[in-house]
C-alpha positions as CSV (number, residue, x, y, z in Angstrom):
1,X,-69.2,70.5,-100.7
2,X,-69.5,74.4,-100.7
3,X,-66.7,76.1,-98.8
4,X,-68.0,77.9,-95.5
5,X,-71.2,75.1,-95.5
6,X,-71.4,72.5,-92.8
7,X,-72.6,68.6,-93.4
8,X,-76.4,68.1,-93.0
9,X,-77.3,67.5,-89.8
10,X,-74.1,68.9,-87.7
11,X,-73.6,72.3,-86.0
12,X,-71.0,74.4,-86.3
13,X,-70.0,78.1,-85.3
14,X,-66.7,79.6,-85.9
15,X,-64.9,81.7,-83.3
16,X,-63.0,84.8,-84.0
17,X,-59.9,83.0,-84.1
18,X,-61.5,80.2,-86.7
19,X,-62.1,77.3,-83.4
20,X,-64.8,75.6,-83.9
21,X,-67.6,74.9,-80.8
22,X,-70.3,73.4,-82.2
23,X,-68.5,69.9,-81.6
24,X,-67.7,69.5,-78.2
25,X,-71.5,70.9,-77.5
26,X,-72.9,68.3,-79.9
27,X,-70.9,65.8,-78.4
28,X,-72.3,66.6,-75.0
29,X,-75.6,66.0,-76.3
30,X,-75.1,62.5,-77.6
31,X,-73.8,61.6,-73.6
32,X,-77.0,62.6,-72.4
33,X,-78.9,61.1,-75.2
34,X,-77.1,57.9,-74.4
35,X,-78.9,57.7,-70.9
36,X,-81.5,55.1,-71.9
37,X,-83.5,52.9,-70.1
38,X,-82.4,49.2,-69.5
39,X,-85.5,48.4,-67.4
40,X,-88.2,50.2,-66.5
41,X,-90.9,48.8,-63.9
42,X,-94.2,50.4,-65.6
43,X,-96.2,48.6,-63.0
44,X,-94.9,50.3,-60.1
45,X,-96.8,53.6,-61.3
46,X,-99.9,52.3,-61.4
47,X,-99.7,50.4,-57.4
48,X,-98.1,53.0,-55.8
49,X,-97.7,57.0,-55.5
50,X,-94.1,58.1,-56.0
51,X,-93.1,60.4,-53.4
52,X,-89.4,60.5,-53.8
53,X,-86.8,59.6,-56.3
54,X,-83.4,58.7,-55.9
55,X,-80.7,57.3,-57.5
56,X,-78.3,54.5,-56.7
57,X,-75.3,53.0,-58.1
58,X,-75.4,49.3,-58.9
59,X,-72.7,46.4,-57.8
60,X,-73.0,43.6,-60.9
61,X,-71.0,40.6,-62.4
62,X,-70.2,40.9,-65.9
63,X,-72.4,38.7,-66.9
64,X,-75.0,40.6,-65.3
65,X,-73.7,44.0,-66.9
66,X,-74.3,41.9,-70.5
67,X,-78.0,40.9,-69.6
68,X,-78.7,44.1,-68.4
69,X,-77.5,46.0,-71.6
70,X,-79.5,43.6,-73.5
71,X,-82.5,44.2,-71.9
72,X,-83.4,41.0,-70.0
73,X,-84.1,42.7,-66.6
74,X,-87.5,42.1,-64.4
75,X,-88.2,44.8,-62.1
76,X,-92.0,44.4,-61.0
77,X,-91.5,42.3,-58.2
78,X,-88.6,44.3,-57.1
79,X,-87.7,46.1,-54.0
80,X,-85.3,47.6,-51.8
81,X,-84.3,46.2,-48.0
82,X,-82.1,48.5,-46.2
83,X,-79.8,46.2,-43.6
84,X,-77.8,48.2,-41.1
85,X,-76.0,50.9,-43.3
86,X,-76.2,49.0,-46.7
87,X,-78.9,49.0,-49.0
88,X,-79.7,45.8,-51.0
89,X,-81.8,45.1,-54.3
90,X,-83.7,42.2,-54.0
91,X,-86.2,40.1,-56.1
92,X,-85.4,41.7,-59.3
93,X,-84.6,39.3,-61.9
94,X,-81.6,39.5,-64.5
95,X,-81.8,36.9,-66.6
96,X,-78.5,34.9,-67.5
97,X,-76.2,35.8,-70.1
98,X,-77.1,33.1,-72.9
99,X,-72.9,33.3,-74.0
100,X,-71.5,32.8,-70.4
101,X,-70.0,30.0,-69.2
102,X,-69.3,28.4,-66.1
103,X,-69.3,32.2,-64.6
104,X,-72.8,32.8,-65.2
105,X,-74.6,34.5,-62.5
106,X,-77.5,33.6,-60.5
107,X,-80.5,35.6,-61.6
108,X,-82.4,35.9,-58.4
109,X,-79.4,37.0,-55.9
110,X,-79.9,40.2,-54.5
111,X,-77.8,43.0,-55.4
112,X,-75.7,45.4,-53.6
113,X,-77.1,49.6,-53.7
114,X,-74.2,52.5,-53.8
115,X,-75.8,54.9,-51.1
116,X,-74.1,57.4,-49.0
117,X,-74.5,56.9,-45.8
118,X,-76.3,59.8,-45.0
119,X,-79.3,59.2,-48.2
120,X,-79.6,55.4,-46.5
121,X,-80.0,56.9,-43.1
122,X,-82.3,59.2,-44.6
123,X,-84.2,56.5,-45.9
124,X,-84.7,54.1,-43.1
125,X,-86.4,57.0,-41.7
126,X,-88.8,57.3,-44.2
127,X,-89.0,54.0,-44.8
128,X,-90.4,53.4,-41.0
129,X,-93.5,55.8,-41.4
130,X,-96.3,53.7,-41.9
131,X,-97.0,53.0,-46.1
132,X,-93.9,53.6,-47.3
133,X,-91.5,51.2,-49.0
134,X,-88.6,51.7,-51.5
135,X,-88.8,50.3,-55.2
136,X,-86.9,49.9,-58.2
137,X,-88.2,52.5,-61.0
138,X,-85.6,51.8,-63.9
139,X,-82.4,50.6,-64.6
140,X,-80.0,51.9,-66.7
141,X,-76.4,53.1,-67.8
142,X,-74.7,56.8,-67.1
143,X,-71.6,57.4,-68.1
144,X,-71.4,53.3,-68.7
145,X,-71.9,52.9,-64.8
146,X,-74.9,50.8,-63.9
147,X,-77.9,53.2,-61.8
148,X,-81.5,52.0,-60.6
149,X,-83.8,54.9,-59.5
150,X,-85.2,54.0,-56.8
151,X,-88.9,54.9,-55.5
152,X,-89.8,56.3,-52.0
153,X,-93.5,54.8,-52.7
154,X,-97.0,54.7,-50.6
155,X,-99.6,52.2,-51.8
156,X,-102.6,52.4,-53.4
157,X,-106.0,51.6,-52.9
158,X,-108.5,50.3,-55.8
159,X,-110.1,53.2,-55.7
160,X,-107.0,55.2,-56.2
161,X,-106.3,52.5,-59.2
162,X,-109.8,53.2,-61.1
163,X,-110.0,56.6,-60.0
164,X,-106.6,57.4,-62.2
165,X,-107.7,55.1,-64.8
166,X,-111.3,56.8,-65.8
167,X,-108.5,60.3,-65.7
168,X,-106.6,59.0,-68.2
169,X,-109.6,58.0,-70.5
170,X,-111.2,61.1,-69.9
171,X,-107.8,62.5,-71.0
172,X,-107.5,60.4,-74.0
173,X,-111.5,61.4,-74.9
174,X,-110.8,65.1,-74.7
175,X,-107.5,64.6,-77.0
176,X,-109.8,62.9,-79.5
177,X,-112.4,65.4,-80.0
178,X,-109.9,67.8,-79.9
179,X,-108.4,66.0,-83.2
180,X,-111.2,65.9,-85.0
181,X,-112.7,69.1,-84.7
């Protein structure tokens, strides 16, 4: 390789005093890129309107930690009870980890939220005004600590439901023609 060229692909800019910086930036970059979704609950979108979104740390078992990283998480059903001045996860589904033994966990038990006291009392609050309820949007992995955002939703009607669906086809027609012509 040329001297004074960098590899394809890679970043780098020299200071005065020949450090490079273009690494620890890059590196930064690849953290955040690593946030990806685990589980996402599409279905919650089209029931509800999203108000509010939080986010909440997650108390798992290993095996739990392994079938989430593999994907085998179930959130549509889910949703969040709020008992006292802890909030729980329940009726989400993690599937057990196919190369546990004995240890295995159970996939239907609910599962502990990390909330400051001050967000849950927030919540219950919230929560209380007529419509509203809390759901699981996604789970997945920051800094490799398991998160769930969590949705401050209201309901929707059908006519809410068909009213966003002929939207997004009128949407998709406009994008169309647009391609064409």
């Amino acid at each position: 390789m040329p001297e004074g060229r960098a590899p394809a692909g890679r970043i780098e800019r020299r200071a005065p005093a020949g450090r490079i910086e273009g690494r620890a930036r890059a590196g930064r970059i690849e953290k955040e890129a690593k946030q990806r979704d685990m589980a996402v609950n599409r279905r919650a979108y089209h029931d509800y309107f999203i108000d509010e979104k939080l986010e909440a740390g997650l108390i798992l078992t290993g095996s739990e930690v392994k079938s989430v990283r593999g994907g085998r998480t179930n959130l549509r059903d889910g949703f969040v009870r709020i008992d006292g001045n802890e909030a729980w996860l329940e009726n989400v589904n993690i599937s057990p980890y196919t190369q546990a033994n004995l240890m295995n966990h159970e996939p239907m038990r609910p599962r502990k939220l990390l909330l400051h006291r001050k967000e849950i009392s927030s919540l219950i609050g919230k929560v209380r005004q007529k419509g509203y309820t809390l759901i699981p949007l996604r789970v997945y992995f920051s800094r490799n600590h398991a998160k769930v955002e969590v949705g401050l939703a209201r309901g929707k009607k059908q006519y809410d439901k068909r009213e966003a669906i002929a939207e997004r086809d009128a949407k998709r027609d406009i994008a169309r023609a647009m391609r064409r012509g």
